[in-house]
mmCIF file as Biopython writes it, N, C-alpha, C and O atoms, coordinates in Angstrom:
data_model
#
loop_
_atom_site.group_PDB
_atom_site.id
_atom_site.type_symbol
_atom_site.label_atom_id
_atom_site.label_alt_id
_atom_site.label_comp_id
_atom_site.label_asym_id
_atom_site.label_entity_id
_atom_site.label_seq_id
_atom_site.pdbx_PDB_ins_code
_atom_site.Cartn_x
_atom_site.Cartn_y
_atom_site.Cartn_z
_atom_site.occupancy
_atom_site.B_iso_or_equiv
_atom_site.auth_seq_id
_atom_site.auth_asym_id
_atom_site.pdbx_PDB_model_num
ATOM 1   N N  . UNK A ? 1  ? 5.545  -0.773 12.532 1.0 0.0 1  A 1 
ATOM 2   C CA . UNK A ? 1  ? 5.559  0.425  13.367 1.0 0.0 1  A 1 
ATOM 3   C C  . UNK A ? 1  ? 4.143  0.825  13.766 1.0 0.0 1  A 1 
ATOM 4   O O  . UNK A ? 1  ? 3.938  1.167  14.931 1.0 0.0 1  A 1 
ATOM 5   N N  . UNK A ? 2  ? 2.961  0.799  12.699 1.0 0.0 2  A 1 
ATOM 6   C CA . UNK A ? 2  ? 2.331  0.644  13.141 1.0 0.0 2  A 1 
ATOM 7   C C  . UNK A ? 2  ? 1.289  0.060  14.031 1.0 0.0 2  A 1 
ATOM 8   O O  . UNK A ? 2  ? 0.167  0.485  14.309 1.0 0.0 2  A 1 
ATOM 9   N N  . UNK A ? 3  ? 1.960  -1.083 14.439 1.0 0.0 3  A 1 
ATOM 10  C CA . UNK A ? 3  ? 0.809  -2.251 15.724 1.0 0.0 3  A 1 
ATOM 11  C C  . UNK A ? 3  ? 1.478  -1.493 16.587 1.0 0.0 3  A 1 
ATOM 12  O O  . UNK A ? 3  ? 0.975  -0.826 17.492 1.0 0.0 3  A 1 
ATOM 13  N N  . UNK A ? 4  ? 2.595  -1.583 16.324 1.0 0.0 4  A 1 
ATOM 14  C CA . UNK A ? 4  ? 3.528  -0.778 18.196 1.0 0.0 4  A 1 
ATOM 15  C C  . UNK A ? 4  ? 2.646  0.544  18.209 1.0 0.0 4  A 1 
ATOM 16  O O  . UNK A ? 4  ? 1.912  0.432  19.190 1.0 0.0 4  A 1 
ATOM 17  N N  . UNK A ? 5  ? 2.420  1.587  17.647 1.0 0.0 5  A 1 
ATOM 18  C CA . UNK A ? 5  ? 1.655  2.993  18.004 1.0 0.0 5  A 1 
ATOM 19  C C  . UNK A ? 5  ? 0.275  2.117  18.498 1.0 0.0 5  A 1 
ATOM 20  O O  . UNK A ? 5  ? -0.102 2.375  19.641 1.0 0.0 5  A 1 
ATOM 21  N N  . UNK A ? 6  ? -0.617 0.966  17.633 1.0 0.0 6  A 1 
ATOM 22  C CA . UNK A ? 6  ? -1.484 0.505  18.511 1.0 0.0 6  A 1 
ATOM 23  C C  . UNK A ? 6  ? -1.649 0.165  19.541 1.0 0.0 6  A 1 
ATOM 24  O O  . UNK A ? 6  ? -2.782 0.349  19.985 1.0 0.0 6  A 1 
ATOM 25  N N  . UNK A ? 7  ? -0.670 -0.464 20.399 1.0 0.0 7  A 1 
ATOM 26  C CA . UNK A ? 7  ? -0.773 -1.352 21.320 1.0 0.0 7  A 1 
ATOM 27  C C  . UNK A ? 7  ? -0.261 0.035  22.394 1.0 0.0 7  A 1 
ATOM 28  O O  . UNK A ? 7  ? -0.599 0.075  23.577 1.0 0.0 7  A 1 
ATOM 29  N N  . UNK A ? 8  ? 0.304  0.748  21.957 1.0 0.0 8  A 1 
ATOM 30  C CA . UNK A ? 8  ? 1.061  2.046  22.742 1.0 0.0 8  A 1 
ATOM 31  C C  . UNK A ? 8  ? -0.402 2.504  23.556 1.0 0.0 8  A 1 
ATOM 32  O O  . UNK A ? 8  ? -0.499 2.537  24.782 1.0 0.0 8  A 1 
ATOM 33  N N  . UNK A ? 9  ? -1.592 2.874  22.525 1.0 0.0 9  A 1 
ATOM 34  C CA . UNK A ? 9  ? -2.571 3.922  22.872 1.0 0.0 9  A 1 
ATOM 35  C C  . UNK A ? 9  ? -3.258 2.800  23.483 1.0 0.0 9  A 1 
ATOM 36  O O  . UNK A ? 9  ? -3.710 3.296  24.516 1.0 0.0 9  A 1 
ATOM 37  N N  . UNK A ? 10 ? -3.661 1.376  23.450 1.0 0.0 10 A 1 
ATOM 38  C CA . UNK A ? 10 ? -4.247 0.554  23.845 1.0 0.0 10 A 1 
ATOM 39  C C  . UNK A ? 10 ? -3.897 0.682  25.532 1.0 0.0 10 A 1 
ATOM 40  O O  . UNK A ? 10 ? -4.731 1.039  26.364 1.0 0.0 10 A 1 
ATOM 41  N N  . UNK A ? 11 ? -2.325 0.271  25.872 1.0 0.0 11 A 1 
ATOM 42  C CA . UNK A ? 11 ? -1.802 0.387  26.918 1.0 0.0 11 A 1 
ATOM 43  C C  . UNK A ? 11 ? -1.938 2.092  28.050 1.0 0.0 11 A 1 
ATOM 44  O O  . UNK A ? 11 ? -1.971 2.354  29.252 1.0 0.0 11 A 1 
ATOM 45  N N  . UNK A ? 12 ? -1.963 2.578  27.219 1.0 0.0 12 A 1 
ATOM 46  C CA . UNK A ? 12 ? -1.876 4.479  27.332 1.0 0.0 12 A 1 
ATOM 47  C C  . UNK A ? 12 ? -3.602 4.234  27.963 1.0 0.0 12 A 1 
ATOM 48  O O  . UNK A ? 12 ? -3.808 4.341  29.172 1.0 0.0 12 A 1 
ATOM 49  N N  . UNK A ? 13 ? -4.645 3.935  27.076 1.0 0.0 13 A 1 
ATOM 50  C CA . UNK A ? 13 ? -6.200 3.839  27.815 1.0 0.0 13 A 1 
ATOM 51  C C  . UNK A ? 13 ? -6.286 3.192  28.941 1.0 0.0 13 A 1 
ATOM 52  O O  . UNK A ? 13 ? -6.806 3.787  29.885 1.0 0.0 13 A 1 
ATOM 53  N N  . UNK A ? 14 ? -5.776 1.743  29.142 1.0 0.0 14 A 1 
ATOM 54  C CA . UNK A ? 14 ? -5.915 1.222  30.268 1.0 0.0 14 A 1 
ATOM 55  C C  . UNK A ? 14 ? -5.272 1.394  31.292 1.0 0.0 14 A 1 
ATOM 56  O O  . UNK A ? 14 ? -5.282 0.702  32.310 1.0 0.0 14 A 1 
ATOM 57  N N  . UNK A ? 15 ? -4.361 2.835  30.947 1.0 0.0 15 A 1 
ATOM 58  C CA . UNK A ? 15 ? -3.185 3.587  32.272 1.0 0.0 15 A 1 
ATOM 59  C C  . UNK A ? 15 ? -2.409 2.876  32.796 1.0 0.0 15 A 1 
ATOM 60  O O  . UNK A ? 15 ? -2.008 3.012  33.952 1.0 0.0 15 A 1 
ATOM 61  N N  . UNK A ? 16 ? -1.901 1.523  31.584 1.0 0.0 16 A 1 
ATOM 62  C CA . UNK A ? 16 ? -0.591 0.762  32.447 1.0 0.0 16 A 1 
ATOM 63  C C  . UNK A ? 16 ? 0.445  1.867  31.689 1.0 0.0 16 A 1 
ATOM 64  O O  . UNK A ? 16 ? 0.664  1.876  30.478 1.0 0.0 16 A 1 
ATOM 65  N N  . UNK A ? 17 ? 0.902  2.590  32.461 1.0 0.0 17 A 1 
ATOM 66  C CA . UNK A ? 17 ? 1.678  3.840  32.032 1.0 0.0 17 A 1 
ATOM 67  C C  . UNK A ? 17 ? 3.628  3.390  31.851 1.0 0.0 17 A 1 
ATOM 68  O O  . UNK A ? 17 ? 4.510  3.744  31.068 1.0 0.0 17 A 1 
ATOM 69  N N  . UNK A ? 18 ? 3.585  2.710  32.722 1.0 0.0 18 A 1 
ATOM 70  C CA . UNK A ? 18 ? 5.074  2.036  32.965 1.0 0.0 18 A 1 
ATOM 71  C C  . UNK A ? 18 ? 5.483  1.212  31.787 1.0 0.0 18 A 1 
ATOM 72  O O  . UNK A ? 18 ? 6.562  1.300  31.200 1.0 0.0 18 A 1 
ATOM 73  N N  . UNK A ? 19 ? 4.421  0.340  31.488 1.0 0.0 19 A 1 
ATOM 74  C CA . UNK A ? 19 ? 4.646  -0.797 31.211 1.0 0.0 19 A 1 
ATOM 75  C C  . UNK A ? 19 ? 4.948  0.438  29.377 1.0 0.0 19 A 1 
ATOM 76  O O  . UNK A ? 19 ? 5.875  0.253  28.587 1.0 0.0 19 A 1 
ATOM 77  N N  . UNK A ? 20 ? 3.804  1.590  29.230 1.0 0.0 20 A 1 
ATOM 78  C CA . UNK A ? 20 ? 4.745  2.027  28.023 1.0 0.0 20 A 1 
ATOM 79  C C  . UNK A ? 20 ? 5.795  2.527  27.757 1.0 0.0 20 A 1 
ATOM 80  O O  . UNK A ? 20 ? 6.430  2.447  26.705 1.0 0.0 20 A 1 
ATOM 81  N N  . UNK A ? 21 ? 6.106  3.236  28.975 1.0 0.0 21 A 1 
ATOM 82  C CA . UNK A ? 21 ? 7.261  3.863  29.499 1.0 0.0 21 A 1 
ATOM 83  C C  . UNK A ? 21 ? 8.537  2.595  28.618 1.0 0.0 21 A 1 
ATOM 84  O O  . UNK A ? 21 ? 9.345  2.926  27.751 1.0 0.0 21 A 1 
ATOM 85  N N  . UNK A ? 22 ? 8.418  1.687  28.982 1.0 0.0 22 A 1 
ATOM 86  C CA . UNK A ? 22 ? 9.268  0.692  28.960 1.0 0.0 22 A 1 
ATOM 87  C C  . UNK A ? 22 ? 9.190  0.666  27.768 1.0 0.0 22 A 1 
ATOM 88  O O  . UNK A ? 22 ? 9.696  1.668  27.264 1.0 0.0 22 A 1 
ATOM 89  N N  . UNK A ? 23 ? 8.609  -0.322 26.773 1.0 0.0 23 A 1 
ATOM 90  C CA . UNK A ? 23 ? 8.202  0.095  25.351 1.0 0.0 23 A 1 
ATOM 91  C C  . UNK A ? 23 ? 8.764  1.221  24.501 1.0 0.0 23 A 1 
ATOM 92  O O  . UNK A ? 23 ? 9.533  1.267  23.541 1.0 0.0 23 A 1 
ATOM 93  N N  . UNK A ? 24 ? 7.996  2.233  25.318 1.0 0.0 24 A 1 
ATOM 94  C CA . UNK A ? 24 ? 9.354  3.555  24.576 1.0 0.0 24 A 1 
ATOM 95  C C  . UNK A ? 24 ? 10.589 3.816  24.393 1.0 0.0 24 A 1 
ATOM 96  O O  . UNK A ? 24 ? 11.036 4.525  23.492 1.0 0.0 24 A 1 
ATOM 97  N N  . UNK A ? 25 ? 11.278 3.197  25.331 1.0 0.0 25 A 1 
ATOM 98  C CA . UNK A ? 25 ? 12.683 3.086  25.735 1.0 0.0 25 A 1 
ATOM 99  C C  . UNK A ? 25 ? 12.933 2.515  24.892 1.0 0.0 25 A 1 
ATOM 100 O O  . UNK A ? 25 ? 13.724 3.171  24.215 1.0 0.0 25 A 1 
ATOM 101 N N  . UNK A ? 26 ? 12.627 1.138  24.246 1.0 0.0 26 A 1 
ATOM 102 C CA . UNK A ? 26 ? 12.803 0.224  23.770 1.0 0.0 26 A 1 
ATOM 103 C C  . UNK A ? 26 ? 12.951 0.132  22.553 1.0 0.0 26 A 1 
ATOM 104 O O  . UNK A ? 26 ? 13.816 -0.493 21.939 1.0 0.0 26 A 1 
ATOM 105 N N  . UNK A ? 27 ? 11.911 0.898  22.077 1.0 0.0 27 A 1 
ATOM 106 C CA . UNK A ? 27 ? 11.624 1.668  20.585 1.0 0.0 27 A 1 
ATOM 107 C C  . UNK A ? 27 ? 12.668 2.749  20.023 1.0 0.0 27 A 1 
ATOM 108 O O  . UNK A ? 27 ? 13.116 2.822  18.879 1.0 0.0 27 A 1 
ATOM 109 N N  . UNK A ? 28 ? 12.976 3.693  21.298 1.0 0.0 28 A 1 
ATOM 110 C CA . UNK A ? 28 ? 14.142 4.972  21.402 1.0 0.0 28 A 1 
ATOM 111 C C  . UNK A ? 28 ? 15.321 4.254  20.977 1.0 0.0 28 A 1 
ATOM 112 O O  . UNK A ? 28 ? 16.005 4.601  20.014 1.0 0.0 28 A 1 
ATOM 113 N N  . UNK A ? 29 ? 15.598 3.045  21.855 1.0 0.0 29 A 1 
ATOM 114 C CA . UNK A ? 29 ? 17.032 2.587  21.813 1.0 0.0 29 A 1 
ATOM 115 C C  . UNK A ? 29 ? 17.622 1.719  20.720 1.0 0.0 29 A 1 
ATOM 116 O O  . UNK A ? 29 ? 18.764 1.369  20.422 1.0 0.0 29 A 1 
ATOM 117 N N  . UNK A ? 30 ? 16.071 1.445  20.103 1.0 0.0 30 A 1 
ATOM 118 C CA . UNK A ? 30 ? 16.565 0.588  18.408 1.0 0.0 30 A 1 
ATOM 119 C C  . UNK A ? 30 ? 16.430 1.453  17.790 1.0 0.0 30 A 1 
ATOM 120 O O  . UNK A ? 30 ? 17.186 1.192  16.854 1.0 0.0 30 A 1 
ATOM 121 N N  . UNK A ? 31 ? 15.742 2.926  17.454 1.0 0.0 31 A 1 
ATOM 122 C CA . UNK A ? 31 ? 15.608 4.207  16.891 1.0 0.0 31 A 1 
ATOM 123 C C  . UNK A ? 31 ? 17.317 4.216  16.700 1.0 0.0 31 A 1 
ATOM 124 O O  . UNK A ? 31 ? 18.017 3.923  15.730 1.0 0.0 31 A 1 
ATOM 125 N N  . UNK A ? 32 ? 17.602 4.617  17.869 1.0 0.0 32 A 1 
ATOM 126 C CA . UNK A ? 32 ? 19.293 5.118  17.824 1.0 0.0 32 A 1 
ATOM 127 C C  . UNK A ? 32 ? 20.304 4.092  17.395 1.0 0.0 32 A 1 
ATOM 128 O O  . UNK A ? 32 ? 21.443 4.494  17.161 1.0 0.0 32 A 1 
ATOM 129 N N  . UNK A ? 33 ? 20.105 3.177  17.302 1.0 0.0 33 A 1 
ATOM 130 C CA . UNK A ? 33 ? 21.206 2.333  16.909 1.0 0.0 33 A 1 
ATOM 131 C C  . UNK A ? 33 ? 21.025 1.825  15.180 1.0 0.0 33 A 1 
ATOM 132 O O  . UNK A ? 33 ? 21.880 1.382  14.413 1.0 0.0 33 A 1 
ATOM 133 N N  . UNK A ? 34 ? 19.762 2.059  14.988 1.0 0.0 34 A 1 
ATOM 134 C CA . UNK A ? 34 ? 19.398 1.902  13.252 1.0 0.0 34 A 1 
ATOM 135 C C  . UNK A ? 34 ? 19.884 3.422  12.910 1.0 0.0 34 A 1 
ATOM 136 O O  . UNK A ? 34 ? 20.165 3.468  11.713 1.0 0.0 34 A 1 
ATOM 137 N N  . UNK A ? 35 ? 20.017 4.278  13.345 1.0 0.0 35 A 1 
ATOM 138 C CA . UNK A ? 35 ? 20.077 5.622  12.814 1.0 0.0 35 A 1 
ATOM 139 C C  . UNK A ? 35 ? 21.265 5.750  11.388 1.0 0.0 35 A 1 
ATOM 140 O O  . UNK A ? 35 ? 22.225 5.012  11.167 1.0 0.0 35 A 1 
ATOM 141 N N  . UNK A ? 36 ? 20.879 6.721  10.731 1.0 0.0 36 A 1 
ATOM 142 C CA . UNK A ? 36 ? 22.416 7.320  10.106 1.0 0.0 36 A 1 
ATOM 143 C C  . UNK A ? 36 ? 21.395 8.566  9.903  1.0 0.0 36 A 1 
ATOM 144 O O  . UNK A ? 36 ? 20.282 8.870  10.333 1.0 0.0 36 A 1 
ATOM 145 N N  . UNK A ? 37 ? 22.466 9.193  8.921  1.0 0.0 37 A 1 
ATOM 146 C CA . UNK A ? 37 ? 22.223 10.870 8.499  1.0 0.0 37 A 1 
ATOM 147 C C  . UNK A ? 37 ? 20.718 10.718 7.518  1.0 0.0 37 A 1 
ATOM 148 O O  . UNK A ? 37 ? 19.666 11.345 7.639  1.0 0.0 37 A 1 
ATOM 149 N N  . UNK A ? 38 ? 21.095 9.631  6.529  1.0 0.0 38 A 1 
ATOM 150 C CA . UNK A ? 38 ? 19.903 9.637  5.160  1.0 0.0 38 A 1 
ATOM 151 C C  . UNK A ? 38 ? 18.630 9.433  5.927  1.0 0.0 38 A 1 
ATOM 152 O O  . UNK A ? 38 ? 17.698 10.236 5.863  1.0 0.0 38 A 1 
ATOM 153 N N  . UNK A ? 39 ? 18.604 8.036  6.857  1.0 0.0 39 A 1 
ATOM 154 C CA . UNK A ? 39 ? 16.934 7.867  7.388  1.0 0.0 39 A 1 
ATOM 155 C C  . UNK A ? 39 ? 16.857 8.571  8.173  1.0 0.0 39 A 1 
ATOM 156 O O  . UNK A ? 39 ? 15.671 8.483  8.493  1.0 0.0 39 A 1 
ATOM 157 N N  . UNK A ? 40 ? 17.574 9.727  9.167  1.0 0.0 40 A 1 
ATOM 158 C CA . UNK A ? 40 ? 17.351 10.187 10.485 1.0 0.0 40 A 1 
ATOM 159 C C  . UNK A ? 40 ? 15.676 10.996 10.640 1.0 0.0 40 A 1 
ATOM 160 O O  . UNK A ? 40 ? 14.786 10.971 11.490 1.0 0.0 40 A 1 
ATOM 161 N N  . UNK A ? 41 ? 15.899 11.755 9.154  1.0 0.0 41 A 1 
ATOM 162 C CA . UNK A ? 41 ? 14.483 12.749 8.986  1.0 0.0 41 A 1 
ATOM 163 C C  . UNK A ? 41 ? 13.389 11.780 9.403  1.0 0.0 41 A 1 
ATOM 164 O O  . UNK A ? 41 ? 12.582 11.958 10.316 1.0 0.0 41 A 1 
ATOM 165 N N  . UNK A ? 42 ? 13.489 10.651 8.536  1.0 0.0 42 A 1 
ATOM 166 C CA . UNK A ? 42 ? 11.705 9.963  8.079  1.0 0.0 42 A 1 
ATOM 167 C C  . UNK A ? 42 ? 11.796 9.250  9.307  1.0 0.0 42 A 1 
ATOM 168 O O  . UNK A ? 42 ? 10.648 9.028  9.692  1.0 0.0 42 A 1 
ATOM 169 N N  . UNK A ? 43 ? 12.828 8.688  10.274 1.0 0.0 43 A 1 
ATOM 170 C CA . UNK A ? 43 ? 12.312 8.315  11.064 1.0 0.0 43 A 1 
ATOM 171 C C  . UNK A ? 43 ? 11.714 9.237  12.448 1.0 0.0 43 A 1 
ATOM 172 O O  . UNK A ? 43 ? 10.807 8.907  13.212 1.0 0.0 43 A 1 
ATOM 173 N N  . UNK A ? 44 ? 12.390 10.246 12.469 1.0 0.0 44 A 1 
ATOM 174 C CA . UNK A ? 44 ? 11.902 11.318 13.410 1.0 0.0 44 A 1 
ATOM 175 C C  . UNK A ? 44 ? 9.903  11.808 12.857 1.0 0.0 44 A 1 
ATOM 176 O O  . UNK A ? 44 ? 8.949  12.216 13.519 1.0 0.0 44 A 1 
ATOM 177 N N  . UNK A ? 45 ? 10.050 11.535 11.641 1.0 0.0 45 A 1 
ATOM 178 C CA . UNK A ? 45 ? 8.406  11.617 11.799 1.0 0.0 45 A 1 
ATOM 179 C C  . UNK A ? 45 ? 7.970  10.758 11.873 1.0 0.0 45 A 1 
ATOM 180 O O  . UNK A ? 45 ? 6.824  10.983 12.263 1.0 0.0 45 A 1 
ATOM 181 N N  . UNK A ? 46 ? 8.193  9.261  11.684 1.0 0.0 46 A 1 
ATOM 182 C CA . UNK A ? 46 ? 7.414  8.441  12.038 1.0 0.0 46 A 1 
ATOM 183 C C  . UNK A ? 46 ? 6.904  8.632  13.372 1.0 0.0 46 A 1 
ATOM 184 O O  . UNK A ? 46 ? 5.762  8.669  13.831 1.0 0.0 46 A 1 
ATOM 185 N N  . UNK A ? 47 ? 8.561  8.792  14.091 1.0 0.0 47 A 1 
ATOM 186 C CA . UNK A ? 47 ? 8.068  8.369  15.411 1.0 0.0 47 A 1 
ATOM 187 C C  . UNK A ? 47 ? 7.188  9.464  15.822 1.0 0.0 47 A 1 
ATOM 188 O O  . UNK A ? 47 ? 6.317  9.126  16.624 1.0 0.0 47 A 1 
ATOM 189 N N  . UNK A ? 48 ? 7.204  10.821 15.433 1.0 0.0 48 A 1 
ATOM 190 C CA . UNK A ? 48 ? 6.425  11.732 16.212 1.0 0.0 48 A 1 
ATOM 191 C C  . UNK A ? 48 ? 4.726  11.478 15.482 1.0 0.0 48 A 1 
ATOM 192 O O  . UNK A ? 48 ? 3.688  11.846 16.032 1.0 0.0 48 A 1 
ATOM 193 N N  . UNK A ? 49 ? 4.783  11.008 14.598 1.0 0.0 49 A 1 
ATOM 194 C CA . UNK A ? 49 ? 3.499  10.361 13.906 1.0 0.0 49 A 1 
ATOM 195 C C  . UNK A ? 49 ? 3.080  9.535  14.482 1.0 0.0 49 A 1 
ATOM 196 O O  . UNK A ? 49 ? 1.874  9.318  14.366 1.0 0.0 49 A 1 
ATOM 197 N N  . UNK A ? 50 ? 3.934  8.656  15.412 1.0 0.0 50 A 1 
ATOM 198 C CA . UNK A ? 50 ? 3.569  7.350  16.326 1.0 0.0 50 A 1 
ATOM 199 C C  . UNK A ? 50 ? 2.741  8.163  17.690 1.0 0.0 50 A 1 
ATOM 200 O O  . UNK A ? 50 ? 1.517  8.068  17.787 1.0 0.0 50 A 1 
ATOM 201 N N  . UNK A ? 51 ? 3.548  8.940  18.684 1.0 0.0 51 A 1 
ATOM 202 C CA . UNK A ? 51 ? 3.238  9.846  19.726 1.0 0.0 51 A 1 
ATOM 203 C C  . UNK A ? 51 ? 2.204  10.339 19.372 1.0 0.0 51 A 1 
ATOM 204 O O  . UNK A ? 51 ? 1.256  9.826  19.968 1.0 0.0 51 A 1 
ATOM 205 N N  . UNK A ? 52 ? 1.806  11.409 18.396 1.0 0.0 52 A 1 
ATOM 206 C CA . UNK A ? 52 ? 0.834  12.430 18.044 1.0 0.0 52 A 1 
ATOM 207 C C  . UNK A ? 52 ? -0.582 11.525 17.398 1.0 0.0 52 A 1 
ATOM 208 O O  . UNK A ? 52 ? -1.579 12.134 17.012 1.0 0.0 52 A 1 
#
């Protein structure tokens, strides 16, 4: 999880903005399909630990 937040801010500096756009989606849509009730918390901070 952490190379993906790297490569996020890497991509984010050089303003290919889409290309994270995409990435995010990507990340969102395996977020939601790994989900249940027990991990839902720790992964909601990861990910906002990833963003922030």
């Amino acid at each position: 999880m952490r190379r993906a937040g790297e490569a996020g801010k890497a991509l984010y500096a050089t303003g290919n903005v889409r290309q994270l756009q995409k990435i995010g989606i990507i990340i969102v849509a395996q977020f939601i399909r790994s989900c249940d009730q027990f991990t839902f918390g720790i992964k909601i901070r990861m990910l906002l630990f990833l963003y922030l």
